[in-house]
C-alpha positions as a Python dict, from the first residue, in 0.01 Angstrom:
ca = {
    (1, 'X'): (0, 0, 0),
    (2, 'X'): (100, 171, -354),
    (3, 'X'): (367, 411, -438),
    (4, 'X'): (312, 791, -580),
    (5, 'X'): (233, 610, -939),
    (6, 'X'): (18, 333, -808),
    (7, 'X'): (218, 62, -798),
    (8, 'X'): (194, -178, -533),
    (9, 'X'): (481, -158, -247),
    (10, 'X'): (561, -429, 6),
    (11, 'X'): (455, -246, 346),
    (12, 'X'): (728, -506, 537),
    (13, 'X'): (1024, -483, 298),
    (14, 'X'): (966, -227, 15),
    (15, 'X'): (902, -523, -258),
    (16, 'X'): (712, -465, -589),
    (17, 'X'): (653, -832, -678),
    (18, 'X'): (336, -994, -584),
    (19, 'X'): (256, -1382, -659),
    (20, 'X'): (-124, -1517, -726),
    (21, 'X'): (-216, -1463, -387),
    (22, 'X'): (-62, -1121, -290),
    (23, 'X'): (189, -1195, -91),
    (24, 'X'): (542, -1040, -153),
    (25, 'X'): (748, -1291, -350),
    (26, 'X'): (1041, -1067, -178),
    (27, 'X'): (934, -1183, 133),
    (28, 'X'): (890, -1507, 72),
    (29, 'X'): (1224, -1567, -103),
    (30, 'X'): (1376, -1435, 214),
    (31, 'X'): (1218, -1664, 437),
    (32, 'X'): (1293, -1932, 228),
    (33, 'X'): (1710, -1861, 268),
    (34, 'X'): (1626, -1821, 680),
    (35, 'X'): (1466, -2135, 639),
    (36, 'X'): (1789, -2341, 433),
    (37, 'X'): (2011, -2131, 681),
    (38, 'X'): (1862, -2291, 1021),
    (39, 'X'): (1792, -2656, 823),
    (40, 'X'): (2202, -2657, 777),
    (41, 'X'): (2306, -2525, 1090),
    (42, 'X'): (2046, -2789, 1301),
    (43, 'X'): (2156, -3067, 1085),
    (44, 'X'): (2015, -3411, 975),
    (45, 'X'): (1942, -3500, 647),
    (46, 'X'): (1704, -3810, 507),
    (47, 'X'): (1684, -4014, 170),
    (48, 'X'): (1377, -3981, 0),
    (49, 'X'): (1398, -4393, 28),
    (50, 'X'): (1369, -4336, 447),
    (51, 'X'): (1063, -4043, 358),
    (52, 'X'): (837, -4265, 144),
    (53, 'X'): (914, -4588, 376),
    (54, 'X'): (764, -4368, 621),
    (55, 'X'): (497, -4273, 446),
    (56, 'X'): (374, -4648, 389),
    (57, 'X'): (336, -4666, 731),
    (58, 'X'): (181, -4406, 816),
    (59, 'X'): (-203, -4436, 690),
    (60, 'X'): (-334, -4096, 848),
    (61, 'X'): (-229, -3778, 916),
    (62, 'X'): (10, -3733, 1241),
    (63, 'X'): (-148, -3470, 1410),
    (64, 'X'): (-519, -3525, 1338),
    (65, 'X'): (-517, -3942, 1250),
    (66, 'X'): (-785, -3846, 949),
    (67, 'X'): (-710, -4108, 679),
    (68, 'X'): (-586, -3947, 371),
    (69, 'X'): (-887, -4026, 168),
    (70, 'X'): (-1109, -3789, 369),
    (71, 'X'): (-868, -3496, 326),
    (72, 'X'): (-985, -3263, 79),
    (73, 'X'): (-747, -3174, -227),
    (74, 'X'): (-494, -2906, -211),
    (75, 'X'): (-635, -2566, -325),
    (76, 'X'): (-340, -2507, -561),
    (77, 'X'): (-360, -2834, -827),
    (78, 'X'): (15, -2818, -861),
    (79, 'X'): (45, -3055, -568),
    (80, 'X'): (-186, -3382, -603),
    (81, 'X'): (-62, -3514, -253),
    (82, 'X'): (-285, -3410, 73),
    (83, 'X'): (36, -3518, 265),
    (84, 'X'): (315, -3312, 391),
    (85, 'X'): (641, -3366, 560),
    (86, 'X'): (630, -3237, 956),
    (87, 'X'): (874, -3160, 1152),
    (88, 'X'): (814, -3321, 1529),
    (89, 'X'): (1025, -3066, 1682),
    (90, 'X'): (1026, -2727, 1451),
    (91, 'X'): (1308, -2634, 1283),
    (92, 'X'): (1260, -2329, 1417),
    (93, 'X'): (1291, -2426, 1800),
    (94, 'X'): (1651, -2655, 1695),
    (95, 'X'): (1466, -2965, 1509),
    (96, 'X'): (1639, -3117, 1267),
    (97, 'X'): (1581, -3246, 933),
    (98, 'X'): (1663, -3537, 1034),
    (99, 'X'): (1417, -3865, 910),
    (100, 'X'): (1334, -3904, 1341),
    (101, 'X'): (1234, -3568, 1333),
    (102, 'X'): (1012, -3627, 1031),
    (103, 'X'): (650, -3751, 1025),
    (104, 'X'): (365, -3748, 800),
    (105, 'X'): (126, -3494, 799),
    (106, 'X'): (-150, -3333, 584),
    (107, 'X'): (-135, -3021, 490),
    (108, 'X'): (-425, -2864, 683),
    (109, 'X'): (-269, -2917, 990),
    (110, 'X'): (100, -2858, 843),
    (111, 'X'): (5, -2507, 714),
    (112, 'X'): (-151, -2444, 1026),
    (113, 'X'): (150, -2482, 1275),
    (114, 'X'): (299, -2170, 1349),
    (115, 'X'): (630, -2216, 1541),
    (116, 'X'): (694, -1855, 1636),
    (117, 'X'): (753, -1544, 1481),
    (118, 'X'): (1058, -1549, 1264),
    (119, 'X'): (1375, -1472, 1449),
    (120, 'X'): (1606, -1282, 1256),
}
């Protein structure tokens, strides 16, 4: 959607700033706070010792056991990993960040989880 002078307008929050793939950076920022907001109030916290003693044990992905070989590459070449972190229980539904609650995952079937709509 575009203003009276053709500028591009955020049709959920009124936002003017658009990243590489057009999604509102507005947006995104404030998903990211919700996000910090529920990680704090559910707790847990790991080392990034625990995280990558996890990840030598864990040849393939979590949720769909493909080694991480046969993975393709990220689209966006800022990331060189095809593995993400997963949470077992969502943060969303009252997981925590917690290294338990962690497993490896790539990030096909990472991106892919959608744990509800956003509560607000």
């Amino acid at each position: 959607m575009t203003n009276g002078i053709g500028k591009r307008v955020c049709t959920k929050c009124g936002g003017s700033r658009f990243n590489g793939w057009n999604s509102c950076m507005d947006c995104r920022n404030a998903r990211g706070r919700l996000r910090e907001q529920r990680l704090k109030a559910n707790g847990g916290r790991h080392t990034v010792a625990e995280w990558r003693a996890l990840l030598k044990t864990s040849p393939t992905c979590a949720e769909c056991n493909r080694p991480w070989s046969v993975i393709p590459p990220r689209p966006d070449r800022r990331y060189k990993a095809v593995w993400t972190k997963g949470h077992k229980i969502a943060v969303y539904h009252g997981g925590t960040n917690d290294i338990r609650n962690i497993q490896a995952e790539c990030y096909e079937c990472n991106f892919g989880k959608n744990a509800g709509p956003l509560k607000r």
